[in-house]
Every structure is written in C-alpha cells, then in structure tokens.
Phi, psi and omega in degrees: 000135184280148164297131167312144162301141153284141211230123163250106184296128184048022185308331175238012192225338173057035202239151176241090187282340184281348167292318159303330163291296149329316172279335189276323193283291181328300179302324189286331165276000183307255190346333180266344167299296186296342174297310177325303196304302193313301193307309164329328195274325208277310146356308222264307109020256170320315179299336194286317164282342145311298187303325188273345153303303159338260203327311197296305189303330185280337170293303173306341144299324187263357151255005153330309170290306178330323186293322189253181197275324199328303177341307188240022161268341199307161180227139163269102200251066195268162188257147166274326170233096190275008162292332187239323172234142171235107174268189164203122163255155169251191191314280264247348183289164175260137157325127170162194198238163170210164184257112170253135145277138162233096178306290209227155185249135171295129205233154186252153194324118163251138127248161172253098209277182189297158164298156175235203251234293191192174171304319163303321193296116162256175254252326167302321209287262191344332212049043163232158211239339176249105197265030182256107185239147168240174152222125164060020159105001217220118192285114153294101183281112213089012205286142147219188167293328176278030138317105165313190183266350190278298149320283164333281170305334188287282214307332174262338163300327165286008180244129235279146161052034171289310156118000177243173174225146183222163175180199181209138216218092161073057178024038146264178191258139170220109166260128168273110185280110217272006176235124163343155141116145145316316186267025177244067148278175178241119179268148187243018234301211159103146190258127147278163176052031166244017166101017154278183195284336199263264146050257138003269187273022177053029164282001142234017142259046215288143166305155156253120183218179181267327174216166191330122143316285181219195190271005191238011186221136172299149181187120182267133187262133201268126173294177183271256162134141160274133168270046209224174175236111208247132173030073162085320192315092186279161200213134158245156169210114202305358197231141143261017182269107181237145173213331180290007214230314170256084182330135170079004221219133186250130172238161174243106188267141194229334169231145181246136211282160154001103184255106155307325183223245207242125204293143171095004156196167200317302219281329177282053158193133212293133185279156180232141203236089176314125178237138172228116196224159168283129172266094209283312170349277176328313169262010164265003191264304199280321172306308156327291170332308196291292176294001192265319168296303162349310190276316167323289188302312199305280192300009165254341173295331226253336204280322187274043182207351205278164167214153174247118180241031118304294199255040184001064188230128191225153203302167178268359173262006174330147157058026182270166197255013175273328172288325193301312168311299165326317167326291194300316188299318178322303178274351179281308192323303193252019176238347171303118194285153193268078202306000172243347149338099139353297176290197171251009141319126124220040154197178203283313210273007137342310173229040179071018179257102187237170194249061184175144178294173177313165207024019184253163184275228164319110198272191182264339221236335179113348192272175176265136152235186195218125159281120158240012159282338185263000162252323156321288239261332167275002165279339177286294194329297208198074162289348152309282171320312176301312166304311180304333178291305178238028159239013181301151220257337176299278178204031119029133163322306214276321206265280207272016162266001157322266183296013189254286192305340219245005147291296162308353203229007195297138166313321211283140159290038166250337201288163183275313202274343139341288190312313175322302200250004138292339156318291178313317181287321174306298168279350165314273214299330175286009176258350192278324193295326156256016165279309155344287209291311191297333166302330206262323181254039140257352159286323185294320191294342201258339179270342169291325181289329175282322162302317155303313166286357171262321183277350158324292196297331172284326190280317145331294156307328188277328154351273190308280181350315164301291181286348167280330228257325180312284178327298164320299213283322193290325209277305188311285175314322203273348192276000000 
C-alpha cells in the first residue's frame, strides 16, 4: 500500500487543496454511500426476520400443551379438611364427591428398650459381652463396648436394607419399622442371659403396651392398619399413602377425623368431603398462553410490514410477500373451522376464541381475543369436543397450526425464513465486495489527487521562483 504525499496547502498557489480534495472524494463517494446504505437496509431485514422466527418459535411453544389430550383431560382433586385427608388427581380419575372418615391412621411397630444411666452410658456399662446383633435378619456391623446408645443408633441407620430406623428418646433405644401397618414387625436375634445387646437392653422380651409401664422395662407399641371410610365403606390399609381406593386418585391420610357419635362406625365421625373435578384452570392457563403470544407475534409481523403516510415511514418488510403469507396462513389457521372435530365445536370462536371483542365479529387489527366464561362453560359441557377442536390429528387448531410453524420455522434451506436470511446473507455479502472494491479505488483515486495538486503546488513555486528571478535580472539592466 502507498503512502499519501505529504502536503502543504497553497504554498505557491494560495489553494486550500485539502478542502478540495474532500469535496472532490465526498462527490466520488456518493456511490459507496448508497452502497452502504443498501447494506444497512438489507441488515436491517435480516434482523427483522430474526426477530419473527423468535416470535413464531415461542408461539409454537405455547401449543405444547395444546397439543396432548392430557391437557384437557387433566383433574383436580381437593379436600374440604387436609388436617384429615389430603389428594391428588390424575387424567384418568373419575369425577365426583366422596365422604371419607378416618377412625385410626396406620402406624409402624416401635420398640422401646429400658432407660439407661445418661447419655455416656455404654453398652459395657450395661454388662454386655455379646456385640453380634440383627435386626430383621441384616448382621449390624462395628458394635463395640464402649458404644453409647447414640453409636448404636448411628451404626443401625447406617446399615443398608435393614428396614428400620433408630434413635434415642429420654436415654432410650427407640427402633422404628420403616413401613406401616399391622404386619410391619421388627425381628430382634439374640440369646437370653448371655450378655448380648438386645438382651441388655430389654428388647427381646418387651411388654406390649401403647406407652412405658415404667422406668425399667422395655415395651413394644404394636403397628397398625388405617381405618377409614369412604360414603360408608370401611376400609383397611396397612398405608396412609393410598393409590388403590379411587382410580386415579392419590390420598394421604393424615388425620384421623373428628369423633362426633359413637367410636368405631361410619355414623361417629365428622365427614371430610373429597371433589375430583375437571381442571379447567390448566386448560385456561394454556389458552391463555396461546392467545396472549399470538396477539405478540400478529402485532409484530403487522409492525415490520406497517406504513405511516403521515410521517411517510414504513415498516422494513413491506410489501415482502413471504411475510404476508405468513400473515394470512396465521389467520386461516385459527379462524378456519377444523372439519375432523368430533363434537358439536368446530372452530376456536366456538368456544370464545375470536379475531374480534366478545360478542363481535372479525377485529380490524387481527388479533385474538378470549371469552373465557364461554371457554369454561364448553370445558364443563362437552370436554371431549374441546380436545378434540385442537388435537384431532387430521387438522386439530393445535396440530396443524403446529406443523405449519414447526415448517416456517425450520432450520432446513427448505423453511421461508431459512430461505429469507440465506438471501439476505448472500446479498449482504456481495454489497460487502463491492464496497471492499470500491473503497480500494477511492483510495488510490484520493491518493492521485493529492499527487497532482502537490506537483501542482511545485510547478507553481518554480513559476514564481522563475519570475521573481526575472524580476531581478530586469530591475539589474534598468539601474
């Protein structure tokens, strides 16, 4: 690359050539300005179709629910008193109310070995000499004599499938059976009166009792079975965790109710009264989602395509015809009745989704709006018909405005906007190459110029230089 001449303006010529040159370059550049310009516009474009792939991808999101039955299949389930029953329903329960009672909650076997000394006192202390103990068949391992009761328990919680839990309550031994129920006993292993630890600590013969006889005798509390009633039925279950009693239906029993008469039957206890309802919520939460993007995406296509013939400023995709098309398919898509509709539905302002306010026809703007006591009331009627309007597989709202987006939006050189902003990408590059070129011969043209007005400026000086010298020789002869 050549250097510029260095320049001194107007030394013999009294021309302010760099102002000339600037004005003379400004005029050679106008073409690479407009060149500039085109690139910006096309920039500019491109972002714009960045942006409505956004939009569109995130509209396409919001039919993921739309898409399965589950959705609008979904159940709600409550309790009137979660102090006594707590549920959860899934798709598949059936609707209705049931009464549940609860006499007794199933509880698991504990035992409790005799009180000791203190918190210090070990398993030596104790006198015992034989530290080979089970529990439930599973050898507790590392016991030694100079255990606490406290060692002890951390050594049977650490040991894997034991089926218990331990600890220590008022310087007792307390094993938990980690399962519910009458039949949730704790086998002990151990010999009397040879110094082992069950032994020791009066665990394997313990009274049965619900609480301590006293301080010096072991005493085991007897698991349980839950006891309840669902609309009169008694029912046992070794869990208060239930999946078997209400298709579809999870209960927690947690409390045992109110006793009101006479204990031990249906009519002496307060009913707590269970609803398993369609979770219309869920699917209006989703509709919502669907029209609020909807109305997003609409009014962002509408924004890059707009003209003002005030401030005669227009959106930058005007008039392009892969968005209008996109437009238009938007709206045929959710205002097009679905013709595989099952039901007596077969389009969205059925069931209050219109391009228009409630009670209105068609809006000017394009947008959607939602009844949504009239979307409730066709999810209460006929929630059959509603799945069916946007997931029938034919042409479904959701389904086939789904595969339309998930087309337009495709990464694949087959997708429009793929197609668009490889175009774009294209003419981008070729405005870059010739602005490149065109950059590379306004330099050379702005470095000719400055060479010719500098050998100007010489040819000048010698000029003068000459006629002052003239001037002399004449000025000489005349004296």
């Amino acid at each position: 690359m050549s250097l510029s001449p260095i320049t001194f303006d107007g030394l013999a010529s009294g021309l302010n050539t760099t102002d000339i040159i600037n004005k003379l370059m400004e005029i050679e550049r106008r073409p690479l300005v407009l060149l500039q310009g085109k690139e910006d516009q096309l920039k500019a474009k491109q972002d714009a179709w960045r942006q409505i792939r956004t939009s569109l991808s995130t509209l396409q999101s919001k039919l993921a629910d739309l898409k399965l039955e589950s959705t609008f299949l979904s159940k709600a389930a409550s309790s009137s008193n979660e102090q006594v029953v707590k549920v959860a329903a899934g798709s598949t329960a059936a609707l209705g109310t049931y009464t549940f009672k609860v006499q007794q909650l199933a509880t698991a076997q504990r035992k409790w070995s005799v009180r000791v000394g203190s918190a210090t006192t070990t398993l030596a202390d104790l006198g015992v000499t034989d530290l080979t103990i089970t529990i439930n068949g599973k050898s507790i391992t590392g016991v030694t004599s100079g255990d606490t009761l406290d060692a002890l328990a951390a050594k049977i919680n650490n040991t894997a499938a034991v089926g218990v839990t331990a600890s220590v309550v008022d310087n007792r031994l307390v094993i938990t059976a980690n399962q519910t129920g009458a039949a949730s006993d704790i086998t002990l292993n151990g010999n009397v009166g040879n110094g082992n630890v069950w032994d020791k600590l009066g665990l394997l013969n313990p009274t049965t009792a619900d609480y301590p006889v006293n301080d010096t005798e072991a005493y085991v509390v007897s698991g349980k079975d839950a006891i309840f009633y669902v609309d009169g039925a008694k029912i046992t279950r070794s869990s208060n965790n239930l999946t078997d009693v209400i298709n579809g239906v999870t209960i927690d029993l947690v409390g045992v109710s109110k006793l009101v008469g006479t204990a031990g039957t249906w009519e002496g206890y307060e009913g707590t009264t269970v609803t398993v309802a369609a979770d219309t919520q869920k699917v209006v939460d989703a509709v919502k989602a669907f029209v609020d993007q909807y109305n997003t995406t609409w009014n962002a296509i509408k924004e890059k395509m707009s003209y003002n013939a005030a401030t005669k400023e227009a959106g930058v995709l005007l008039g392009d015809s892969g968005l209008q098309g996109i437009q238009a398919q938007l709206r045929r898509l959710v205002t097009d009745p679905v013709t595989s509709a099952t039901g007596p539905l077969n389009s969205l302002a059925d069931i209050g989704i219109s391009t228009g306010a409630i009670g209105t026809g068609v809006s000017a703007d394009g947008t959607l709006t939602l009844d949504e006591a009239k979307l409730r009331d066709a999810l209460t009627q006929d929630p059959g018909a509603v799945v069916s309007l946007f997931t029938s597989q034919t042409d479904g709202v959701a389904t086939r405005l789904d595969g339309y987006l998930q087309r337009v939006t495709s990464s694949d050189t087959t997708g429009l906007i793929t197609s668009r902003e490889n175009s774009l990408d294209a003419q981008i590059k070729d405005l870059q190459d010739q602005i490149d070129r065109m950059d590379q011969r306004l330099a050379l043209r702005e470095d000719n110029l400055r060479r010719q007005f500098t050998q100007l400026e010489v040819i000048l000086s010698q000029a003068q230089a000459q006629g002052e010298w003239l001037a002399g020789q004449l000025k000489t002869l005349g004296s």
